[in-house]
C-alpha positions in Angstrom: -32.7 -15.4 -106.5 -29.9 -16.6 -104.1 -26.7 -18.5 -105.6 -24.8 -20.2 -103.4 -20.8 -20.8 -103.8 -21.1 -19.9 -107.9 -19.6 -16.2 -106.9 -16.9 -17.4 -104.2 -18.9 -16.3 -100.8 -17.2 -19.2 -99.2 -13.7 -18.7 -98.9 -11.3 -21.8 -99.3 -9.4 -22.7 -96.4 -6.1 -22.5 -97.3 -6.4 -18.7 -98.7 -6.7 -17.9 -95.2 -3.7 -20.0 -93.7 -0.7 -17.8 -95.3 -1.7 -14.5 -93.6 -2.6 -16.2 -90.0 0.9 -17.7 -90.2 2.2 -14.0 -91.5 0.5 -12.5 -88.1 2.1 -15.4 -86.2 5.4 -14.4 -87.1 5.0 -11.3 -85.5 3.6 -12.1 -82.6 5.7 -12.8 -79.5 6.6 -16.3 -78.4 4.9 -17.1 -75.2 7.7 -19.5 -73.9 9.8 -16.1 -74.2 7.3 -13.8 -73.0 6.8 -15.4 -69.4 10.8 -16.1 -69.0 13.2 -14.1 -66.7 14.4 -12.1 -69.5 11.1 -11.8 -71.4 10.2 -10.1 -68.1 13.1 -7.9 -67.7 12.8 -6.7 -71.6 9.0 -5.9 -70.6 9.8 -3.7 -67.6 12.9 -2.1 -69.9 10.2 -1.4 -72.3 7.4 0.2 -70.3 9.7 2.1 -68.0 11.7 3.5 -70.9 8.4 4.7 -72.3 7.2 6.1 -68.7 10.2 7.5 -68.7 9.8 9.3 -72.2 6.5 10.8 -71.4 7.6 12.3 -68.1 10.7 13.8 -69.5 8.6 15.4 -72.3 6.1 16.3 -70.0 8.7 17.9 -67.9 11.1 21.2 -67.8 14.0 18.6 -68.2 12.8 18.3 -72.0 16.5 18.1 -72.5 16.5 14.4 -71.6 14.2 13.1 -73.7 16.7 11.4 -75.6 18.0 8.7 -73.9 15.0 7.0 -72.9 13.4 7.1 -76.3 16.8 5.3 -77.9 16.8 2.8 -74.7 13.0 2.3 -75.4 13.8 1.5 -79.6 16.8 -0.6 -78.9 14.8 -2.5 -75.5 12.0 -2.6 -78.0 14.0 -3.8 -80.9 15.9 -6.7 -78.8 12.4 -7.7 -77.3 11.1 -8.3 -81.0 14.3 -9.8 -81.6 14.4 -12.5 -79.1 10.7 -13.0 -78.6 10.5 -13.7 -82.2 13.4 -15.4 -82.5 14.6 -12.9 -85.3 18.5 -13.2 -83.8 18.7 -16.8 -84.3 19.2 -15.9 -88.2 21.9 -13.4 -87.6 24.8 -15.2 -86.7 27.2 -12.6 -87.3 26.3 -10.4 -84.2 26.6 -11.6 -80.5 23.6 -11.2 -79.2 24.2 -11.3 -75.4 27.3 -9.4 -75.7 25.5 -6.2 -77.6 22.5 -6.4 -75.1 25.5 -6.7 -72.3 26.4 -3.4 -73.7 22.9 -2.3 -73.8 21.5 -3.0 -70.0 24.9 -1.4 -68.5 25.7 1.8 -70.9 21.0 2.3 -69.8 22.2 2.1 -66.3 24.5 4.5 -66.3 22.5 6.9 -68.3 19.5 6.6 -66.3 21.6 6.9 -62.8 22.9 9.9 -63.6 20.0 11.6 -65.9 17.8 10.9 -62.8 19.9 12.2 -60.7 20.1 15.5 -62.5 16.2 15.2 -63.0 15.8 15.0 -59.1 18.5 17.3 -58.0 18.4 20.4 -60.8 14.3 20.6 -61.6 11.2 21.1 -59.2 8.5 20.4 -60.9 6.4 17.2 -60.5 7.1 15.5 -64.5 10.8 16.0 -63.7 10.2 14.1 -60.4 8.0 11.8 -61.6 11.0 10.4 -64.3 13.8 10.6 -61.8 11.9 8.7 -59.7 11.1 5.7 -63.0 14.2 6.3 -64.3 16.0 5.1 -60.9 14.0 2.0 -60.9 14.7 1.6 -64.5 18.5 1.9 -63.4 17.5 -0.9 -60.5 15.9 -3.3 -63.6 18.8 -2.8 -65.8 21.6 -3.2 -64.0 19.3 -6.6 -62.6 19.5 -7.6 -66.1 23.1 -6.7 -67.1 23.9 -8.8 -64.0 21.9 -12.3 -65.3 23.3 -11.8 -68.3 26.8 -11.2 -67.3 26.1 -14.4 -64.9 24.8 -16.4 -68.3 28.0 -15.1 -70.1 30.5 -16.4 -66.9 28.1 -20.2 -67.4 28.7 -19.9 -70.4 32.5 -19.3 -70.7 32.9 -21.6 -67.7 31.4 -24.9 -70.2 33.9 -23.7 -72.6 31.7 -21.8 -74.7 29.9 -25.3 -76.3 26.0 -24.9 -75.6 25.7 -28.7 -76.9 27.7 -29.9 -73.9 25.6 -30.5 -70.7 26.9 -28.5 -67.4 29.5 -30.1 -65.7 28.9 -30.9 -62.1 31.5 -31.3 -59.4 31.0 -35.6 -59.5 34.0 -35.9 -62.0 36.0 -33.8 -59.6 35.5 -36.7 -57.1 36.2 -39.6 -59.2 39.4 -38.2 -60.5 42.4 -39.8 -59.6 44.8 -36.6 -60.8 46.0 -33.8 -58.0 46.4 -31.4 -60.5 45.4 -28.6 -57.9 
């Protein structure tokens, strides 16, 4: 004896629609994903974590902790932005802090992989000075288009509604203000 739909087999649609949109909202945005910076947040990410595994694979153990905070904070602002989590906080200056982030990671890495290189012989130490210099390549790439974004920016006098200014009013003007 079969009975169909008098025990809820079939679920309703709509039961179903509040946890897909719950998964959705974690998920990364794929707009963000595939852009220049979704990019450069990637590589931070997976070379931060290379660099993590070699370093505690290694005799320079010591090091360990840098790239695992530059990993959660690349990780954190990659969450962030893909998931458009900053446009609710206001309060914090978002390029400014990850500014902060790509060149204090540079630094770090530059001179932690130099030390790695220099100071240790065996292959894990090696292996992370050798990521951890291209991770200082990718972030000072990124501190630099974001520094460049800041100076566009600043240049438009700060108001992202206005559209760029192009040198055609500097021609029509009638002023020799320089």
């Amino acid at each position: 004896l079969f009975l169909t739909g008098a025990m809820g087999d079939i679920e309703a649609p709509e039961s179903t629609a509040a946890p897909q949109a719950a998964i959705r909202a974690l998920l990364p945005d794929k707009a963000f994903v595939t852009s220049r910076k979704g990019q450069l947040l990637i590589a931070e990410v997976a070379l931060c974590f290379i660099t993590f595994i070699c370093f505690v694979a290694s005799s320079a153990a010591a090091f360990v902790t840098a790239p695992l905070v530059e990993f959660l904070m690349a990780f954190f602002l990659l969450f962030a932005y893909s998931t458009k989590f900053n446009e609710r906080f206001k309060g914090f200056h978002w390029p400014l802090m990850d500014f902060l982030r790509c060149v204090s990671a540079s630094i770090i890495y530059f001179i932690i992989s130099i030390i790695a290189v220099s100071r240790y012989t065996d292959a894990a130490s090696k292996a992370a000075g050798v990521f951890g210099f291209v991770a200082t390549i990718v972030f000072a790439l990124d501190f630099y288009v974001i520094f460049n974004d800041l100076a566009n920016f600043l240049k438009q006098g700060g108001d992202s509604t206005e559209p760029p200014q192009t040198g055609r009013q500097d021609e029509d003007s009638d002023s020799d203000s320089d």
